[in-house]
N, C-alpha and C positions, 0 to 999 in steps of 0.2 A: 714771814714764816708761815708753816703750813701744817696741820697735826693729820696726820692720815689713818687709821683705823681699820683693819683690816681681823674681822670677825667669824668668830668659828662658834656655829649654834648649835644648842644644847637642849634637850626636853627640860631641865630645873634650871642652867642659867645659862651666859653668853660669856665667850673668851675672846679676846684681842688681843693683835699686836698692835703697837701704836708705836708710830714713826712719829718723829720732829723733823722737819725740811727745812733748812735754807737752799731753795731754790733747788738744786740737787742733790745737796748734798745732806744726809745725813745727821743731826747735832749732837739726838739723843734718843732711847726705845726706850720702852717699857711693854708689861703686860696690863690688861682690864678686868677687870671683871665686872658682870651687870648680872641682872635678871635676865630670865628667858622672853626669847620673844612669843609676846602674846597680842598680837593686833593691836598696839601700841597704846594696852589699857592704863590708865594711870595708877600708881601704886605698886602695880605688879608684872608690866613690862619694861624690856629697852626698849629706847627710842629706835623708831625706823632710821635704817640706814637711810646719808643724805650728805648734802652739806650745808654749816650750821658755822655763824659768826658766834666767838665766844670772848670772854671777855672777863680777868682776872676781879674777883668781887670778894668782900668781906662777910661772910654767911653767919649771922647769930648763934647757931649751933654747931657750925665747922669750921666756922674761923677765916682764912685766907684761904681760898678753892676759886675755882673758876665756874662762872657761869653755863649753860651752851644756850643762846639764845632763839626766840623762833620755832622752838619744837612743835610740831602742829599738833593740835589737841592739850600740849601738857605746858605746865611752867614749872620754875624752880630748878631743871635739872643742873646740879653741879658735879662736876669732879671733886670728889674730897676724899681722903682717907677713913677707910674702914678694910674689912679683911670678908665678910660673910654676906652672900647674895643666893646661895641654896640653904633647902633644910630649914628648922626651926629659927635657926639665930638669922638674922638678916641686918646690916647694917649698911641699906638701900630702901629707897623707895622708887627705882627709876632711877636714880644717879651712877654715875661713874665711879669705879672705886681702882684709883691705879696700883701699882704694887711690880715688885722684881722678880717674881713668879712665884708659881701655887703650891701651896702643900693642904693636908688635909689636918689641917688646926687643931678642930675640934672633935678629930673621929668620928664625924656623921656620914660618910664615906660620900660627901662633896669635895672639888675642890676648891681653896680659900686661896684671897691672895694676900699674899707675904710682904712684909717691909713697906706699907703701905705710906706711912708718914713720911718715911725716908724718902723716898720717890716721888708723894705730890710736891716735899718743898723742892726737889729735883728741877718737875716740872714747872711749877712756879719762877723757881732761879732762870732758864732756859726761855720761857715765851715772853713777848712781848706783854704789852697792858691788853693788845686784840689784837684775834689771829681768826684762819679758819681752819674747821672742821669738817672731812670728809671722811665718815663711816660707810663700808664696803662691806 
């Protein structure tokens, strides 16, 4: 399997479509959302586009989410559920936040993404224990 990433950038945050590959075919999509990119500072950017071994892990405060291993300069970043990566509320530091697409949640005229939890165990059900990751 192969998680593909194909990103549309934003002055306050960062959109994707993310593709699931078996080989050619198609399994399963979703949408991203991240921070903006910002020269790949910790905290407050996404990770530079690449490719990245990732790897399903148990996260203390997110529970079952996936790793992305390797990131240069950063550690920790996971995929996990949340919905806010502009504006005041943020529920990212760098991480992935997947979701079935965006609405604007909480009226700060950002957009949020939606059905978030529903989607990582999506993800989750769908990859392997380790895959890779290629952002575009």
């Amino acid at each position: 399997m192969h998680v593909v990433m194909s990103r549309s950038y934003f002055p306050d945050y960062t959109k994707s479509l993310l593709y699931v590959l078996k080989g050619i075919e198609e399994v399963f999509n979703c949408f991203t959302l991240e921070l903006p990119e910002v020269n790949n500072t910790p905290n407050i950017s996404c990770i530079p586009a690449g490719t990245y071994k990732c790897e399903k892990v148990t996260s203390p405060s997110h529970g079952y989410c996936i790793l992305v291993q390797h990131v240069p300069g950063r550690s920790k970043i996971l995929f996990h559920p949340g919905n806010f990566a502009a504006g005041s509320l943020l529920d990212t530091k760098g991480c992935i936040l997947p979701g079935s697409g965006f609405a604007d949640i909480n009226a700060d005229g950002y957009p949020d993404i939606i059905n978030s939890k529903t989607t990582m165990n999506k993800l989750l059900e769908v990859l392997p224990g380790e895959f890779w990751l290629t952002i575009l």
